[in-house]
C-alpha positions as CSV (number, residue, x, y, z in Angstrom):
1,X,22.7,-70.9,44.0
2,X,22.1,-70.1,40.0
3,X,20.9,-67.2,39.1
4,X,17.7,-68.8,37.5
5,X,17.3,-68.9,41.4
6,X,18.9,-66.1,42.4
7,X,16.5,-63.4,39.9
8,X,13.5,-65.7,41.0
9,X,14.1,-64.7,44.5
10,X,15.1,-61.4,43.9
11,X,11.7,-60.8,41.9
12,X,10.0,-62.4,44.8
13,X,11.4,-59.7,47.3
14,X,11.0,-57.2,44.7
15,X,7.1,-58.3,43.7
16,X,6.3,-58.7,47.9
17,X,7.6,-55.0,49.1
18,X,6.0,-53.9,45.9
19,X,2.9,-55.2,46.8
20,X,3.2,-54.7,50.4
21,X,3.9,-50.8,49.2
22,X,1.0,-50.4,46.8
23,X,-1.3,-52.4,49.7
24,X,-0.4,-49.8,52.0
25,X,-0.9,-46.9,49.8
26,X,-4.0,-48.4,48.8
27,X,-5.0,-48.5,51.6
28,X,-4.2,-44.9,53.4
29,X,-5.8,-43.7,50.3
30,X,-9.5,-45.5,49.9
31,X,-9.9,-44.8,53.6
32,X,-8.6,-40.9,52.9
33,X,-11.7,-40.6,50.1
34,X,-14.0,-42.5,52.7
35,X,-13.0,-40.1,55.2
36,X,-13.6,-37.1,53.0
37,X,-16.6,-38.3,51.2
38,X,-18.1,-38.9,54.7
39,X,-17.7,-35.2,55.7
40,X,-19.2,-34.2,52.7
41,X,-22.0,-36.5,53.3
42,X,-22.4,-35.7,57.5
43,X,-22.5,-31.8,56.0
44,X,-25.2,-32.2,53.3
45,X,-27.2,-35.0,55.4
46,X,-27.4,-32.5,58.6
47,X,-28.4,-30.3,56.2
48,X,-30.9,-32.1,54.6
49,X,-32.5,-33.6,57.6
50,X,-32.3,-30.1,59.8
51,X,-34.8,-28.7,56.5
52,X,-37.1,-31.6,57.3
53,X,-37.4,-30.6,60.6
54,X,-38.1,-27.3,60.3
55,X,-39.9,-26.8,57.3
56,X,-42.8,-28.3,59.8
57,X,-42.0,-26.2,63.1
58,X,-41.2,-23.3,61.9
59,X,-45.1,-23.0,60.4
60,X,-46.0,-23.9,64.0
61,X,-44.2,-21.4,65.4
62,X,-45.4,-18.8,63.8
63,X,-49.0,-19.7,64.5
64,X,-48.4,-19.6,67.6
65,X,-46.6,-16.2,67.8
66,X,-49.5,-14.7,65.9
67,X,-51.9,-16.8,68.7
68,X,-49.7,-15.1,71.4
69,X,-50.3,-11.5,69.3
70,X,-54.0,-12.0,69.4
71,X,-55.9,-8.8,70.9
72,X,-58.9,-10.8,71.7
73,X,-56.6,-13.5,74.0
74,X,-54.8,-10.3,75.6
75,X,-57.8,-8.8,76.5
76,X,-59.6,-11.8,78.1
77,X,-55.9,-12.9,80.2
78,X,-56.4,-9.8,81.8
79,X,-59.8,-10.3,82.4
80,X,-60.2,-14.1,82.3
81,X,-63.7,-14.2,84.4
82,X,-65.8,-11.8,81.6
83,X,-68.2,-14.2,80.2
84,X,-68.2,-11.9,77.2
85,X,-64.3,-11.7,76.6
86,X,-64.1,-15.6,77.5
87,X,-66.6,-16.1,74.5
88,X,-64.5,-13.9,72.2
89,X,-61.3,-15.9,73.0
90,X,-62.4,-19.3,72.6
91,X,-64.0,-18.4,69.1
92,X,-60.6,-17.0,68.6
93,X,-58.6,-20.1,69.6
94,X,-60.8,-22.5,68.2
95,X,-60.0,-19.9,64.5
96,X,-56.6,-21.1,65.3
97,X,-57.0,-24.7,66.3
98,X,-57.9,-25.8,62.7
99,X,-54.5,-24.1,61.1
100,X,-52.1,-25.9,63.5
101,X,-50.9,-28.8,62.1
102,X,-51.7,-31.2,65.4
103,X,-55.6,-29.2,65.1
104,X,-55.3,-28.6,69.0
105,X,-53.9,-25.7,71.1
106,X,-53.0,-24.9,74.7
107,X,-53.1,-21.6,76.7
108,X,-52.5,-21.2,80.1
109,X,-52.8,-17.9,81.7
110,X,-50.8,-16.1,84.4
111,X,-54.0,-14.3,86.5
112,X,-56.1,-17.5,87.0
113,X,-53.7,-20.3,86.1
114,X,-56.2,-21.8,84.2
115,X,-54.7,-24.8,81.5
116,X,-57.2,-24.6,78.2
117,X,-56.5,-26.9,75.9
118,X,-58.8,-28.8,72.8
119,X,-57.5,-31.3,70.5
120,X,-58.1,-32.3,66.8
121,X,-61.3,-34.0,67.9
122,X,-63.0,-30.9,69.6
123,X,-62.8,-33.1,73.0
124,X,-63.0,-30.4,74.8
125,X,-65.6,-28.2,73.4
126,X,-68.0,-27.6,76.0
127,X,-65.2,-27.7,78.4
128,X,-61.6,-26.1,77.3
129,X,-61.1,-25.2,81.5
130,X,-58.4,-28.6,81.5
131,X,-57.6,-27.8,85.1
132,X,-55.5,-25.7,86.9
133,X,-51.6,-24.6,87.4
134,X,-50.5,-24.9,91.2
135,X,-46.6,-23.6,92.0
136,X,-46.3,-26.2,94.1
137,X,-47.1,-29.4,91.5
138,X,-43.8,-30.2,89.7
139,X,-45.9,-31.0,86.5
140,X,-46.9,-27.1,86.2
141,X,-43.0,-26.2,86.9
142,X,-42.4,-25.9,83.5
143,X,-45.1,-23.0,83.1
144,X,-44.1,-21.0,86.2
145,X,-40.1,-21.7,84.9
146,X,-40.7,-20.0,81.1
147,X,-42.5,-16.8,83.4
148,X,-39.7,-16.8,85.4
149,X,-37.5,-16.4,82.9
150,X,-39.4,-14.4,80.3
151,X,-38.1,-16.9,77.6
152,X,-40.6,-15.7,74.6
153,X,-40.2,-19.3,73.4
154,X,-39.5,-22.8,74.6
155,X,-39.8,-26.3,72.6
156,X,-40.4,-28.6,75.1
157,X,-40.6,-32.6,75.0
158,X,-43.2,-33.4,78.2
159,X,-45.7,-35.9,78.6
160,X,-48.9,-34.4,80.5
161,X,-50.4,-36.3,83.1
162,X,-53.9,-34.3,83.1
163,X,-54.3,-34.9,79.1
164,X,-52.8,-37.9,79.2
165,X,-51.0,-37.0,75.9
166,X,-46.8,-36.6,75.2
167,X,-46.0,-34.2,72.5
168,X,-43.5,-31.7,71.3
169,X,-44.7,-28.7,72.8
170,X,-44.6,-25.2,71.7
171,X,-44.6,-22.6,74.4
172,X,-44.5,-19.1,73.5
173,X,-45.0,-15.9,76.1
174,X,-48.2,-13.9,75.7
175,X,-47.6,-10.6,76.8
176,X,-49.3,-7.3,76.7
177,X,-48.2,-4.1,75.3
178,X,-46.1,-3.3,78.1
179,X,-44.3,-6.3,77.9
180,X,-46.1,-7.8,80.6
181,X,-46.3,-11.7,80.7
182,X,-49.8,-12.9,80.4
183,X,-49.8,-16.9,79.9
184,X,-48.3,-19.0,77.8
185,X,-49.7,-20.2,74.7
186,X,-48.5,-22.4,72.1
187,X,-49.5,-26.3,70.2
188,X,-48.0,-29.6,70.4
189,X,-47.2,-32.5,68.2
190,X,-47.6,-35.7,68.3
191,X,-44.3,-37.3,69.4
192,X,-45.0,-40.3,68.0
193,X,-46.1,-39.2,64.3
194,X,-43.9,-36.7,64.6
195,X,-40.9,-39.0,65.3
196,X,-41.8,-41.5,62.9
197,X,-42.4,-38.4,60.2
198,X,-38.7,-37.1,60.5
199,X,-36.9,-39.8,62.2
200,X,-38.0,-43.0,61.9
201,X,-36.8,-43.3,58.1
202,X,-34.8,-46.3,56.9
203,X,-31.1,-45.1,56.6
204,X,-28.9,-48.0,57.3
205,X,-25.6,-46.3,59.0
206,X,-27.1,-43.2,59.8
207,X,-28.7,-41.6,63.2
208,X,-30.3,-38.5,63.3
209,X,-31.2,-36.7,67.0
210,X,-31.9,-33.5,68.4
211,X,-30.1,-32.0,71.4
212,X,-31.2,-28.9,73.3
213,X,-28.5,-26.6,74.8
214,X,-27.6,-27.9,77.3
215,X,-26.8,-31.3,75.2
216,X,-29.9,-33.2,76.6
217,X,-31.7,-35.6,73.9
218,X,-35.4,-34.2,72.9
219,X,-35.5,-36.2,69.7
220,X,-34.1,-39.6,69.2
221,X,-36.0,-42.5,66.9
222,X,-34.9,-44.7,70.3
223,X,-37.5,-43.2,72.2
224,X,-36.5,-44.0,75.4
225,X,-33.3,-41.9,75.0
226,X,-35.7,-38.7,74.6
227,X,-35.0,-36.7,78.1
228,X,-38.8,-35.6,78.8
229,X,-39.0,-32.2,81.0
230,X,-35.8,-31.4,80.0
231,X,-36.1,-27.7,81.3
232,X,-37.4,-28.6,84.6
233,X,-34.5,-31.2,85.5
234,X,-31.2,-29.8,87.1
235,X,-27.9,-31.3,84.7
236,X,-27.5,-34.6,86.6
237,X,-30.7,-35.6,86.0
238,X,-31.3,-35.3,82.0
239,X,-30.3,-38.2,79.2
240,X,-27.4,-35.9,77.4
241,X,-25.8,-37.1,74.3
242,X,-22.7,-38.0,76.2
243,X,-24.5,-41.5,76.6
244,X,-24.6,-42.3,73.0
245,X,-20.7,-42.5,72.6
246,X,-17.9,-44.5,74.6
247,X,-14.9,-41.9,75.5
248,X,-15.4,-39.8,77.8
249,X,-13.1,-37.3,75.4
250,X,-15.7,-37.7,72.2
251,X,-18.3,-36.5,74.6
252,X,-16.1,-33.5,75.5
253,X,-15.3,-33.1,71.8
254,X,-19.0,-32.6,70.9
255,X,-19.3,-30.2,73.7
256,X,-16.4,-28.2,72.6
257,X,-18.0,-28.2,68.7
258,X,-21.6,-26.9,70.8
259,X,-20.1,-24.0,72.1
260,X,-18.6,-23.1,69.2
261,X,-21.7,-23.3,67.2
262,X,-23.5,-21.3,69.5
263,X,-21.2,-18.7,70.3
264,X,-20.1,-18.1,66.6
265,X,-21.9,-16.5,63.8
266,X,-20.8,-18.9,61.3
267,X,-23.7,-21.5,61.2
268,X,-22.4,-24.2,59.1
269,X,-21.5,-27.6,60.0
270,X,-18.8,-28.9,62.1
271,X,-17.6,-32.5,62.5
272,X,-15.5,-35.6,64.6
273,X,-14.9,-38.8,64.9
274,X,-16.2,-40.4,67.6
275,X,-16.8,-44.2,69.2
276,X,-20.5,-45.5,69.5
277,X,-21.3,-48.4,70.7
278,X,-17.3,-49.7,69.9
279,X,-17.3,-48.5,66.3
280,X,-15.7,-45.5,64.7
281,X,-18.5,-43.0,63.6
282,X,-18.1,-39.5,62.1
283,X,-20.7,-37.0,64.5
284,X,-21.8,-33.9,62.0
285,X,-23.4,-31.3,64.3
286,X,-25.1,-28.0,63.4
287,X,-27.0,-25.5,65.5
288,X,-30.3,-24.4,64.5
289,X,-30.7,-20.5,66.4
290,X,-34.7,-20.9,65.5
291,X,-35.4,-23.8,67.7
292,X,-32.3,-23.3,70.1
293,X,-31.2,-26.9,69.1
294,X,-28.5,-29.1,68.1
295,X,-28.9,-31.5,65.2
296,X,-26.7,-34.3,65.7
297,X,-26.1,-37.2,62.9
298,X,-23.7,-40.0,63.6
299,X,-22.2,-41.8,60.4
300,X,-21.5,-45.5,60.3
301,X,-18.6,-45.1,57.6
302,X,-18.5,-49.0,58.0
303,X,-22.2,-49.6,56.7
304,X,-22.3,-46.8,53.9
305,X,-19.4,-47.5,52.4
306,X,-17.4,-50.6,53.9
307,X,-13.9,-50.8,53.0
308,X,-14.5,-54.7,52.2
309,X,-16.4,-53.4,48.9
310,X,-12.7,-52.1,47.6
311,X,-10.9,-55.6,48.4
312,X,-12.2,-57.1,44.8
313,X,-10.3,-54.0,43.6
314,X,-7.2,-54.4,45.8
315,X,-7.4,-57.9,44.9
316,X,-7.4,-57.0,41.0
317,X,-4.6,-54.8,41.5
318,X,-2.6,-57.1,43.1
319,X,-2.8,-59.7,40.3
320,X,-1.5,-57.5,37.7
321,X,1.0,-56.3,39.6
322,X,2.2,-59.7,40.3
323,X,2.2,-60.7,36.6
324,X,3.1,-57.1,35.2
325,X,6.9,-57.7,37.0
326,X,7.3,-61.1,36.2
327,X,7.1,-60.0,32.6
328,X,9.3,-57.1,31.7
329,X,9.8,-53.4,33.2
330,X,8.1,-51.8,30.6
331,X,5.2,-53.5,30.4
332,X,4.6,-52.6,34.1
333,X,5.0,-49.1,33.1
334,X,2.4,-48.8,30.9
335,X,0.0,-51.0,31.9
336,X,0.1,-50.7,36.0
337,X,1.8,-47.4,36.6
338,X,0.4,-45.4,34.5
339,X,-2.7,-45.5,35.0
340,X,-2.4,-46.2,38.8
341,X,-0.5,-43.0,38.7
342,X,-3.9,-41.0,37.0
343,X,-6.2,-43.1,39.3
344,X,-4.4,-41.7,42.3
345,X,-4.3,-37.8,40.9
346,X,-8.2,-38.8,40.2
347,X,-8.1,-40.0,43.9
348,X,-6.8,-36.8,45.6
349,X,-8.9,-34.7,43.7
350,X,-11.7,-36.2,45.3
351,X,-10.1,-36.4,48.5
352,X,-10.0,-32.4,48.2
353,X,-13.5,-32.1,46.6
354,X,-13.4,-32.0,43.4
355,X,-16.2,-33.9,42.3
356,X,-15.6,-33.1,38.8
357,X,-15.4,-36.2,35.9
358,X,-11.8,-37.2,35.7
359,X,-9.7,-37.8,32.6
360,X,-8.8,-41.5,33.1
361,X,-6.9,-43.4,30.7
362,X,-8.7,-46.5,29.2
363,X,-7.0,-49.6,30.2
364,X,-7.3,-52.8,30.4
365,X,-8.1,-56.2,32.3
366,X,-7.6,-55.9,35.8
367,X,-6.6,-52.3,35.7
368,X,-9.4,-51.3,33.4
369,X,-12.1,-52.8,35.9
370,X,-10.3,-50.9,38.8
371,X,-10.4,-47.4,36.6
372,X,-14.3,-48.3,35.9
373,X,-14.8,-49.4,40.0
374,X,-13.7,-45.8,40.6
375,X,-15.8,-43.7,37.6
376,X,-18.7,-45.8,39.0
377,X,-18.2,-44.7,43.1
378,X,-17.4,-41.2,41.8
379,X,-20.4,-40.6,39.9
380,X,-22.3,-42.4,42.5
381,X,-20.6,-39.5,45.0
382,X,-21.4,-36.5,42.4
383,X,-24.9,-37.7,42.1
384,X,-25.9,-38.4,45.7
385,X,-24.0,-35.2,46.9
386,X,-26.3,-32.8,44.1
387,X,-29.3,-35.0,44.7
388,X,-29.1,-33.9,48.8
389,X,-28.0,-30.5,47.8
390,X,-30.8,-30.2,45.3
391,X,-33.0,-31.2,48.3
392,X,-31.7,-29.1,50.6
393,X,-32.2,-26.5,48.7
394,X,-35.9,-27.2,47.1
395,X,-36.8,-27.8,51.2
396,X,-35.0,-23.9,52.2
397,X,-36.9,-22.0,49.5
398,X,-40.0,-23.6,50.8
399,X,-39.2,-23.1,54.3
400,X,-38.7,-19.0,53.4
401,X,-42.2,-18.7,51.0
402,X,-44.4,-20.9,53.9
403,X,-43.1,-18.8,56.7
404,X,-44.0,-15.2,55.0
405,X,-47.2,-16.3,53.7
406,X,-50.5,-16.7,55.0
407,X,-52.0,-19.9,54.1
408,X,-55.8,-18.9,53.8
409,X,-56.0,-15.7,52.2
410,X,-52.3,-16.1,50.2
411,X,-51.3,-12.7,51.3
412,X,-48.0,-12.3,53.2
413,X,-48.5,-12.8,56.8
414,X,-48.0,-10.5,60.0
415,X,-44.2,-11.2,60.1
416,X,-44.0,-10.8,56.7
417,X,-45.6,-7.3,56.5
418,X,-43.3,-6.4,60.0
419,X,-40.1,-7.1,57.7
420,X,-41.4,-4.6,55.0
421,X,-42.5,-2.0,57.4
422,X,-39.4,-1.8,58.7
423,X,-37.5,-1.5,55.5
424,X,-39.8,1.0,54.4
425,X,-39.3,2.9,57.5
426,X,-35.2,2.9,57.2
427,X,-36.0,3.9,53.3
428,X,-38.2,6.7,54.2
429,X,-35.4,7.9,56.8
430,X,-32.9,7.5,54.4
431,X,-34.9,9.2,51.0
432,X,-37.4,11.8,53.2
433,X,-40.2,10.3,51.3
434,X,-43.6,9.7,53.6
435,X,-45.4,6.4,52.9
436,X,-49.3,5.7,54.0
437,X,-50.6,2.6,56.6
438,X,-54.1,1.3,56.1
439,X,-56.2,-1.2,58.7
440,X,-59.0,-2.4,57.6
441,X,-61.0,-4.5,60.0
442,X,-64.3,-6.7,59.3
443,X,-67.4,-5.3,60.7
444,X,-69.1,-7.9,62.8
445,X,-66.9,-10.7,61.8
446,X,-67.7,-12.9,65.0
447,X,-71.9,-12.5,63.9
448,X,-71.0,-13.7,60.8
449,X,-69.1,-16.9,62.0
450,X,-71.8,-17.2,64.4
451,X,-74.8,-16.9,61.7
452,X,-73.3,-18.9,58.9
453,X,-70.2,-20.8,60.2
454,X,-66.6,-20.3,59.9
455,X,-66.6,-21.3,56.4
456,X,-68.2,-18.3,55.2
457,X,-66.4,-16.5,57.8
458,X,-63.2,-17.7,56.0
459,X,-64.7,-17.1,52.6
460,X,-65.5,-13.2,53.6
461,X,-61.5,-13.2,54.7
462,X,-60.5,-14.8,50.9
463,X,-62.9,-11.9,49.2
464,X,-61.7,-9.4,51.4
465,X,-58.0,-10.6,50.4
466,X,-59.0,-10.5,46.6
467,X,-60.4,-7.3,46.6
468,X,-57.2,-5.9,48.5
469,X,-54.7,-7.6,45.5
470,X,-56.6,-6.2,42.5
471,X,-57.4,-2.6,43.8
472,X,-53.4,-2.0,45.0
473,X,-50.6,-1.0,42.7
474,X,-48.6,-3.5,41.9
475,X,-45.7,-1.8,44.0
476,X,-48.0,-1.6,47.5
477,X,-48.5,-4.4,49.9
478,X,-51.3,-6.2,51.5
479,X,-51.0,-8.5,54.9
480,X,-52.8,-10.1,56.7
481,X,-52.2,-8.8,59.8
482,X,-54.5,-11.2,61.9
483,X,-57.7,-12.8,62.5
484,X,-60.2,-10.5,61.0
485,X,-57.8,-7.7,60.3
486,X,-55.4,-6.6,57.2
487,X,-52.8,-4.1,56.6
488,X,-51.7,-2.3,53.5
489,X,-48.5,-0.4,52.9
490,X,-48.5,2.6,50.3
491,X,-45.5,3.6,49.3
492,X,-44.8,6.3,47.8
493,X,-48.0,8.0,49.6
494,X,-49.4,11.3,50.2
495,X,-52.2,12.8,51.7
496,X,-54.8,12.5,49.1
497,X,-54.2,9.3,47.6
498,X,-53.8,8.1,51.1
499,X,-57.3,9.3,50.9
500,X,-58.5,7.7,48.2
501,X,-57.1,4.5,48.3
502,X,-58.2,4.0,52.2
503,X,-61.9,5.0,50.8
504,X,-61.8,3.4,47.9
505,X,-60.9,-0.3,49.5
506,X,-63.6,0.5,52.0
507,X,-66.7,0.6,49.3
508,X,-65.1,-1.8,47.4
509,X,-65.4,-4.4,50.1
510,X,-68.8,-2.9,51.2
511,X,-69.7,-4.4,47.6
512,X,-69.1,-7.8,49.2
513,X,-72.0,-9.9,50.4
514,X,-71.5,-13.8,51.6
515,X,-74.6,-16.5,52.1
516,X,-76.7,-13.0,51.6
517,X,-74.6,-11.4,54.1
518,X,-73.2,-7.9,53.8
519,X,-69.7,-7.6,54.6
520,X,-68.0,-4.1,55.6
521,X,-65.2,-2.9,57.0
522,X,-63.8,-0.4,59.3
523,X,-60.4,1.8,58.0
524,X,-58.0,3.6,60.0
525,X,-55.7,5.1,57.9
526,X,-51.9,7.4,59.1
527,X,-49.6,9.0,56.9
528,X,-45.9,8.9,58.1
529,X,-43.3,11.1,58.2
530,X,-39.6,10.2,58.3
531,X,-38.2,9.4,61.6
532,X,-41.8,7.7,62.8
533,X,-40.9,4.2,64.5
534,X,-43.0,1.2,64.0
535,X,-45.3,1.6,67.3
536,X,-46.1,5.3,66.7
537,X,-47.1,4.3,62.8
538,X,-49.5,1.1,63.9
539,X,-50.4,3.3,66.9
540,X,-51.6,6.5,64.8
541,X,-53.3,4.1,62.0
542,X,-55.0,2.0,65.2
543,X,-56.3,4.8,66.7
544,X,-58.0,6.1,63.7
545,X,-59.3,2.8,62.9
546,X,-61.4,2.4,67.0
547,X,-62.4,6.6,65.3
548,X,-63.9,4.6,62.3
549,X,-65.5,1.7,64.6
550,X,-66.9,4.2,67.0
551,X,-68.6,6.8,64.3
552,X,-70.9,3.4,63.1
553,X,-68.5,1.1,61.3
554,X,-68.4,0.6,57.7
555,X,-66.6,4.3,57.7
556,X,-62.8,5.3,56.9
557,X,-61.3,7.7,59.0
558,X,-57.5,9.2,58.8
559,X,-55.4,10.0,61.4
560,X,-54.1,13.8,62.0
């Protein structure tokens, strides 16, 4: 054999475990950055998508905890046959019913088991009475279940057979003062707009669903995955999300990640690979301690970034491998390992995170394409990773400002004021300093809807809300508290500028007139001391406010 021959097939060995080598590293490291990019990706896209659905529940809820806080409702579900109160309540829900989202509302209450319920159409009008809740019907289980178990609130995926409706319901507890459970109250969505809102959005390789505790499906764009009744239904009988994947170990492996969401206070997101439907899929899951849900989204690695798209490269790489050793040593050097050895440090770095622009060499042909393959996915990567954490950001700040703020009046809302009160009430502990506690409420309010519509009813709220921001210091607060009633913290306070301010709000307002309509309101002012807790302070100022109502309205009265 010559050694023509001999160096041929010693290159030949030489150039095949070389390339067999580099094919294998290759390979080990595009599908380490698709593994890591994919992480990154399940982490921002759960994050992305669990701001989507909230930013429209979370206003729901808290309409209906401020429905469930209603005075009017508590005083009518203990007396549910008063003509009088009846009248009160419905003008009260029906207030309500055009600030949900779905423009409908439910309440059911515990001492008649009466279901009301009107939609966005007024349907019901002359008749919100629906029908009534029986024990023994397992369609009203659900009602007699959330009383039973005093859960304050419940989302709730149910079609109802009366209404002849499915929505996402919202169930919150009414109770009165005591704690007592009155009813349940609460709206509902459309499932199907709402699914198709959130959901139903084209994303090739990725699935979004919600899970409730207990792992059972309550949204899923394949509707009929969605386990309806879900808190009604013993465990064998829900649609969990253990029928979405194939082992019987990735099922257990999401319910491991579950418990550990919910049990820890760490409420990022936590992710595995799992098999759906015979392909590998990486499962991001977060918990969301609002809605007492589990956002699930499952990650076709395959479809967002198949590993076919790097074979041109591979291919590339190959070539010049191939011709790089039939030439000379040093010419392999510079032109393949070089820069093969920067593109891999370029390589890890991402495989760790570091989305920062890398210092590649420039090179050329084959090797030059490769380098620009990789600036091009890179970028792509930085950009689409700040693009969803811009998102997810814009969508969080939005979330915070909707859910203090109340939308007519643009005052800060009930829970809003309950956050300051008590961090004015741990500051006065803590400094000694008093603070004052106005409520104002409108005189007559329900004549006025009555006489002129709940437009001008709404208008009198706005002017009452205007005349509350300008005559304030800029360092006091105004809320509305609810309804027809507003609350205004002083701080720093004493007696006679508790005084004055409480008397001066009061004529101001007098000053108001809408469609020729006076407008006036009744003040109840307290002045705390430190140590007061929130009930005695709302109590004190409440109690001089009924003083005001019952001297002839229209007055300002402080509490001793």
């Amino acid at each position: 054999m010559s050694l023509k021959t001999r160096f041929l097939l010693l290159a030949a060995c030489l150039v095949l475990l070389a390339s067999v080598a580099a094919w294998s590293v290759f390979q080990r490291t595009t599908l380490g950055i698709i593994e890591q990019w994919g992480e990154r990706v399940a982490a921002i896209q759960v994050q992305y998508d669990s701001g989507r659905l909230l930013q429209p529940l979370e206003r729901e809820i808290a309409l209906a905890r401020q429905l469930s806080d209603s005075i009017v409702l508590r005083r009518w579900a203990r007396q549910p046959d008063d003509p009088a109160l009846e009248a009160q309540a419905f003008a009260e829900m029906e207030s309500f019913r055009r600030n949900f989202g779905d423009n409908s509302y439910f309440v059911a209450l515990r001492e008649n088991g009466g279901y009301y319920y009107n939609d966005a159409h007024n349907t019901y009008a002359q008749d919100r009475l629906r029908y009534r809740l029986r024990p023994d019907r397992p369609a009203d289980a659900w009602f007699f279940r959330l009383i039973e178990e005093g859960r304050d609130f419940h989302l709730n995926v149910n079609p109802d057979v009366e209404l002849g409706v499915t929505k996402l319901w919202i169930d919150v507890l009414m109770r009165d003062r005591d704690g007592e459970i009155l009813g349940v109250v609460g709206t509902g969505l459309d499932l199907e707009a709402f699914l198709g809102e959130i959901l139903d959005i084209q994303q090739s390789g990725i699935t979004t669903l919600f899970v409730d505790y207990s792992g059972a499906i309550q949204l899923h764009r394949d509707r009929r995955l969605i386990d309806h009744a879900s808190f009604i239904k013993s465990e064998g009988q829900k649609r969990t999300l253990d029928l979405l994947v194939d082992l019987p170990r990735d099922a257990e492996a999401l319910s491991g990640i579950m418990r550990e969401l919910r049990d820890s206070t760490d409420r990022g997101v936590k992710t595995a690979f799992v098999t759906v439907e015979g392909k590998r899929h990486l499962a991001g899951v977060a918990f969301l301690p609002s809605l007492g849900w589990f956002e699930v989204t499952l990650l076709d690695l395959e479809a967002l970034m198949p590993l076919a798209d790097f074979m041109p490269v591979a291919l590339v790489f190959v070539l010049t491998l191939l011709v790089t050793l039939l030439v000379f040593h040093q010419a392999l050097r510079r032109q393949v390992l070089a820069p093969m050895a920067s593109l891999e440090t370029a390589m890890r770095r991402v495989q760790t995170g570091d989305m920062s622009p890398s210092q590649l060499p420039r090179g050329r042909g084959e090797m030059g394409r490769l380098m620009d393959h990789f600036r091009t996915m890179a970028e792509a990567i930085r950009s689409n990773t700040h693009e969803l954490e811009e998102r997810v950001r814009e969508r969080t700040e939005a979330l915070q400002a909707v859910a203090v703020r109340d939308v007519l009046t643009g005052l800060i809302n009930r829970r809003g004021m309950q956050e300051r009160l008590e961090e004015q009430i741990q500051r006065s502990t803590r400094e000694g300093k008093p603070f004052g506690l106005i409520w104002l409420d409108l005189d007559q309010f329900k004549q006025l809807n009555d006489a002129q519509g709940h437009a001008a009813g709404d208008q009198a709220l706005i002017q009452v809300a205007e005349v509350l921001q300008s005559g304030l210091r800029p360092y006091d607060r105004a809320s509305r508290w609810g309804g027809d009633e507003f609350l205004v913290l002083l701080s720093p306070c004493d007696q006679p500028t508790l005084v004055l301010v409480a008397e001066r709000l009061r004529r101001e307002v007098a000053a108001i007139e809408v469609e020729g309509m006076p407008v006036t309101v009744s003040v109840g002012a307290s002045l705390t001391v430190p140590g007061d807790d929130l009930d005695d302070i709302l109590k004190r100022a409440d109690e001089a406010l009924y003083q005001a109502k019952d001297d002839g309205r229209n007055l300002a009265r402080i509490a001793v």
